[in-house]
C-alpha positions as CSV (number, residue, x, y, z in Angstrom):
1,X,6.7,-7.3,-21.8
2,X,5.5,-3.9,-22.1
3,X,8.1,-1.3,-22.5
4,X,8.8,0.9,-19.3
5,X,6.9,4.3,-18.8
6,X,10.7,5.9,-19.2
7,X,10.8,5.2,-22.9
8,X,6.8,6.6,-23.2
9,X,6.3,9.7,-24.7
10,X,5.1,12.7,-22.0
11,X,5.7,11.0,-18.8
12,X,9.0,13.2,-17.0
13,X,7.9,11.8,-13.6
14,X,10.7,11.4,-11.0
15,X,9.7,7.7,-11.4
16,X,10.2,6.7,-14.7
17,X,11.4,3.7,-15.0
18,X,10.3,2.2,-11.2
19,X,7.9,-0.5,-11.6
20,X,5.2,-0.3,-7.8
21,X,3.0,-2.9,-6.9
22,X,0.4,-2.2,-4.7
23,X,-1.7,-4.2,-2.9
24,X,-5.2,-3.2,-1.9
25,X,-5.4,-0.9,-4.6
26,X,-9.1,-1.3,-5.9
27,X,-10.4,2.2,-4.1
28,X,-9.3,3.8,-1.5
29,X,-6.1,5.2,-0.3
30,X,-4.5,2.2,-2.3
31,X,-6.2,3.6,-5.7
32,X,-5.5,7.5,-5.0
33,X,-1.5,6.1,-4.5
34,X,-1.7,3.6,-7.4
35,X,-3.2,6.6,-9.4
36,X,-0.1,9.0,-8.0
37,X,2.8,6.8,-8.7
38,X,1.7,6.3,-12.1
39,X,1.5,10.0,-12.4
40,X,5.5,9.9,-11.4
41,X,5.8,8.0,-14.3
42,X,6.2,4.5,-12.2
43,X,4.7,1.4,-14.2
44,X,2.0,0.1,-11.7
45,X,0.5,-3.4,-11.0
46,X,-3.1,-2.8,-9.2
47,X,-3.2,-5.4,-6.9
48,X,-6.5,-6.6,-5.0
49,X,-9.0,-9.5,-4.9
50,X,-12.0,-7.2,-6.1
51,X,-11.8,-8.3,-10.1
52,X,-15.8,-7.6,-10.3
53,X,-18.1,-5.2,-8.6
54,X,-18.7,-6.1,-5.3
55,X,-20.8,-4.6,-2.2
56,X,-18.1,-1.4,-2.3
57,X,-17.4,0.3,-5.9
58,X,-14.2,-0.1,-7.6
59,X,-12.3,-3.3,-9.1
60,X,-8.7,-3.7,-10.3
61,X,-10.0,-3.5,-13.6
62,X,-11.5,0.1,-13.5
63,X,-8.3,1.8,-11.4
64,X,-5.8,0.5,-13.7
65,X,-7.8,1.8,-16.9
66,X,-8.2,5.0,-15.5
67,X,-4.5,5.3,-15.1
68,X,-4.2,4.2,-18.6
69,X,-6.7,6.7,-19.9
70,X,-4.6,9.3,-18.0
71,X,-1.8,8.7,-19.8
72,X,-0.1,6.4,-17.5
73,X,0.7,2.7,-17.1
74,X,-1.0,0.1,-14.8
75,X,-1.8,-3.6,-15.4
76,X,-4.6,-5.2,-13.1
77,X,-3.2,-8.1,-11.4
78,X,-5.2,-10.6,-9.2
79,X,-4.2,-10.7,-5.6
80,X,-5.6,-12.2,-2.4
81,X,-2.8,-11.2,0.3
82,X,-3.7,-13.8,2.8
83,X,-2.6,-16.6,0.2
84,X,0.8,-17.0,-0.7
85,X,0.1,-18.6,-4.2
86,X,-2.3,-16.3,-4.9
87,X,0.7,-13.5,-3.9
88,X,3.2,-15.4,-6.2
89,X,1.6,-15.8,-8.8
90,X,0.6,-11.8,-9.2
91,X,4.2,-11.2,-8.2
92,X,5.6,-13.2,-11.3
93,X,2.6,-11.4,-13.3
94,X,4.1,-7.9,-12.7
95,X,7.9,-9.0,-13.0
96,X,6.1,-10.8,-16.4
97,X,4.8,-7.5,-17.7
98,X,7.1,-4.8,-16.6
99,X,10.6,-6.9,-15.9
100,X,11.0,-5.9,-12.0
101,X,9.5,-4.6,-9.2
102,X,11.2,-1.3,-7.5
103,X,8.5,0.1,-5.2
104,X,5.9,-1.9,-2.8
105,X,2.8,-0.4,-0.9
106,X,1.5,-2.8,1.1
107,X,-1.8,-1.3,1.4
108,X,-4.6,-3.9,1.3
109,X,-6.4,-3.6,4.9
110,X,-9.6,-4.4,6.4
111,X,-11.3,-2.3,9.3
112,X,-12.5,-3.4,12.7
113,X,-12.6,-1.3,15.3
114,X,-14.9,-3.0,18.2
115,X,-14.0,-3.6,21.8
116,X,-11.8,-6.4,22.2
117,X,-14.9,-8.1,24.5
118,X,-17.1,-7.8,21.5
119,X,-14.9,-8.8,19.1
120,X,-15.9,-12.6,17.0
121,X,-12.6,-14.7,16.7
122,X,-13.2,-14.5,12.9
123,X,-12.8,-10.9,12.8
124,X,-9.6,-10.7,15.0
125,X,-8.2,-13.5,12.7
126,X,-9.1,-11.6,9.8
127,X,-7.6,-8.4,10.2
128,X,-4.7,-10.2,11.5
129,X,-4.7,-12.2,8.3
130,X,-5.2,-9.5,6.1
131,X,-3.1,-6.1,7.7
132,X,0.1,-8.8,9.1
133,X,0.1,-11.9,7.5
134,X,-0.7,-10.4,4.5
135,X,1.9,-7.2,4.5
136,X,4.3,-10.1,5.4
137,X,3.4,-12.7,2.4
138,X,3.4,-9.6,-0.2
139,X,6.7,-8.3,1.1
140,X,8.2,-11.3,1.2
141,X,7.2,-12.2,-1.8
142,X,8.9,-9.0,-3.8
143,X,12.2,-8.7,-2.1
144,X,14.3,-10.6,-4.2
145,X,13.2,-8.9,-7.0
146,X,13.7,-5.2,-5.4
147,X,16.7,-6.6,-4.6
148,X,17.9,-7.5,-8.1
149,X,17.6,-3.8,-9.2
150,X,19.9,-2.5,-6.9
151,X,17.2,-1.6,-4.4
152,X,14.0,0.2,-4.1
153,X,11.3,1.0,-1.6
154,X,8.9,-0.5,0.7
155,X,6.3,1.3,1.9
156,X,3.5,-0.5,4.7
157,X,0.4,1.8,5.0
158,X,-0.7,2.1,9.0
159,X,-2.5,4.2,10.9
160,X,-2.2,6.9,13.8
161,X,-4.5,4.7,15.7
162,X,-1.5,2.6,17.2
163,X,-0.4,5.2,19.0
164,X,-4.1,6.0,20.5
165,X,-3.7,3.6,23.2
166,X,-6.0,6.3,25.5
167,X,-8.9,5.2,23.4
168,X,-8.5,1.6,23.8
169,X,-7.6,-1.3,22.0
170,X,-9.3,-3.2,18.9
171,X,-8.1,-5.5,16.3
172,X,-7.4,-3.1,13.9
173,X,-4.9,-1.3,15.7
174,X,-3.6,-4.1,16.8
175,X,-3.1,-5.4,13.7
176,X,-0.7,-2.3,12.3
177,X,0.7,-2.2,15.7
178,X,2.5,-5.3,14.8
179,X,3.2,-4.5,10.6
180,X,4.9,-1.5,12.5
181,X,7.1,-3.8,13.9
182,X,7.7,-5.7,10.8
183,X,8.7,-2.8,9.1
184,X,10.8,-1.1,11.1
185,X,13.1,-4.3,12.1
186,X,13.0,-4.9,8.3
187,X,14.9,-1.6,7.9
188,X,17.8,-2.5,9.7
189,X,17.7,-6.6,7.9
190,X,17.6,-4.5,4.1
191,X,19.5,-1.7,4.8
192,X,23.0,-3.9,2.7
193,X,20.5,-4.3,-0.3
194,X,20.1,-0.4,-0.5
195,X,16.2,-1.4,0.4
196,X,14.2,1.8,2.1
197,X,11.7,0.3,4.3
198,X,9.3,3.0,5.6
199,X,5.4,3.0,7.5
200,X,2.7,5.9,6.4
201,X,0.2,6.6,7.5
202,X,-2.8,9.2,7.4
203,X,-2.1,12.3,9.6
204,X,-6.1,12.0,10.0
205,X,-9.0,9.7,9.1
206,X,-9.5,9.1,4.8
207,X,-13.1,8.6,4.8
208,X,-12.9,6.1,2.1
209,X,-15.1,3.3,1.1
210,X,-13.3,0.9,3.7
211,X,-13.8,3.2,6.2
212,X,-17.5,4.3,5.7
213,X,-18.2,0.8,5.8
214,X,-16.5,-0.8,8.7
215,X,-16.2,2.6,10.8
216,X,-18.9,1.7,13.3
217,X,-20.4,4.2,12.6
218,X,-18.2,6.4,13.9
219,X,-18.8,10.7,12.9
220,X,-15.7,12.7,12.1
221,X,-15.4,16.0,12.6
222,X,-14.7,17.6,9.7
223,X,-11.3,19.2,10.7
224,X,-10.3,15.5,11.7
225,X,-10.7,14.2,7.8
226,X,-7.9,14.3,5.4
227,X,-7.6,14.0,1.7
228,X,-6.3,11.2,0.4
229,X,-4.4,13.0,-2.3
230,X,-2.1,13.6,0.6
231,X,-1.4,10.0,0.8
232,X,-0.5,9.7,-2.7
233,X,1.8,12.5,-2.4
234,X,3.2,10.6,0.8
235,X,3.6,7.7,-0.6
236,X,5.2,9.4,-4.0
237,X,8.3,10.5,-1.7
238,X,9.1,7.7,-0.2
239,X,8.8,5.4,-3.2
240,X,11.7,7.8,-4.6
241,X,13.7,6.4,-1.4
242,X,16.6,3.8,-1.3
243,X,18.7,3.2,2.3
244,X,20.8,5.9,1.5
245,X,17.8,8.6,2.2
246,X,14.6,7.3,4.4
247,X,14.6,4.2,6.4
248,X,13.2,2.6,9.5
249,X,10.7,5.1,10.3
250,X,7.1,5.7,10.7
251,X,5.5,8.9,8.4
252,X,2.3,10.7,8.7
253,X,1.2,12.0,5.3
254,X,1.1,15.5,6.3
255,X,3.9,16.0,8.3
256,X,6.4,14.6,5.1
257,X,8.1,17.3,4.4
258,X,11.6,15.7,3.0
């Protein structure tokens, strides 16, 4: 077991000692929050399938040694969400490595935003695989162990789009319509295990990797796009939360202001 980033020399974060796993952290919004927990001094398991370069840069491998090369602590940890051995087995990794787990994102995501009519079966099944099934195998998977350190944080990554019901309807949104609902019933079913159970989303659109590739080719306009530094610093705050501070609610990165 490695020793805790509290005991390692110049790391003061207001997270030393937490131990976050996040899932979907290979690039992204999921890397840029791995990268900024770390920075807090939490010990972080990267958690995604991408373990070799694949059509969209950035593997397990590579975020977790850059947090290492900043000064930080992350271990790269194998993880397909939509299989629950595959989940378990990554789980017991991190608890392995670190001794607990404090703090889940349950990031990992994939994008579809097509109208409903053209929309293949396999891609409504996958992005309800992936953004429900999978948020619900992951956190599943790590409550016992956030709740054998007295509780913690769990934090599912969404979207605005749920509440853009103007503009339509598509898989996607559908998808984190319903991790919404996970999330925010699961507040009030943790709230005795001291267990803060919060959604976040961007305030606007992350143009990451993800995004530019499954976006249908959608143009932002520049005042629409956001940073995603903002979601680490999001996603920072809340992991600092048990159910005695923020719980049961929905947060847009930029309007956190607790």
């Amino acid at each position: 077991m490695h020793e805790s980033s509290a005991h390692r020399g110049g790391t003061s974060g207001n997270l030393c000692g937490k131990v976050a796993f996040v899932a979907g952290a290979s690039r992204g919004i999921g890397a840029t929050i791995a990268a900024a927990l770390a920075a807090e001094g939490a010990s972080v398991a990267v958690a995604a399938r991408s373990e070799e370069q694949g059509k969209l840069p950035g593997t397990i491998g590579s975020v977790a040694e850059a947090i290492n090369d900043a000064g930080g602590q992350a271990l790269p940890v194998a993880c397909d969400v939509t299989d629950e051995g595959s989940v378990a087995t990554a789980v017991a990794k991190t608890v392995s490595e670190f001794g607990g787990i404090d703090i889940l994102v349950a990031n990992a995501g994939v994008l579809w935003l097509g109208p409903v009519e053209s929309t293949p079966l396999k891609r409504w099944q996958l992005c309800l695989d992936v953004n429900l099934t999978g948020v619900f195998l992951v956190t599943k998977a790590v409550i016992p162990h956030v709740r054998e350190r007295g509780g913690g944080s769990l934090i599912a990554i969404t979207t605005t789009g749920v509440d853009m019901i103007e503009h339509g309807a598509n898989a996607y949104w559908v998808s984190k319509a319903a991790a919404e609902r996970l999330y925010l019933g699961l507040a009030a079913d943790l709230r005795g295990d001291n267990i803060a159970v919060n959604c976040l989303s961007p305030s606007r659109v992350v143009l990451t990797e993800g995004w530019q590739a499954g976006g249908s080719g959608l143009q932002i306009p520049p005042d629409m796009v956001e940073p995603p530094e903002a979601m680490g610093l999001a996603a920072v705050r809340l992991a600092g939360q048990n159910a005695g501070g923020v719980t049961g609610t929905v947060q847009r990165s930029e309007a956190l202001t607790f």
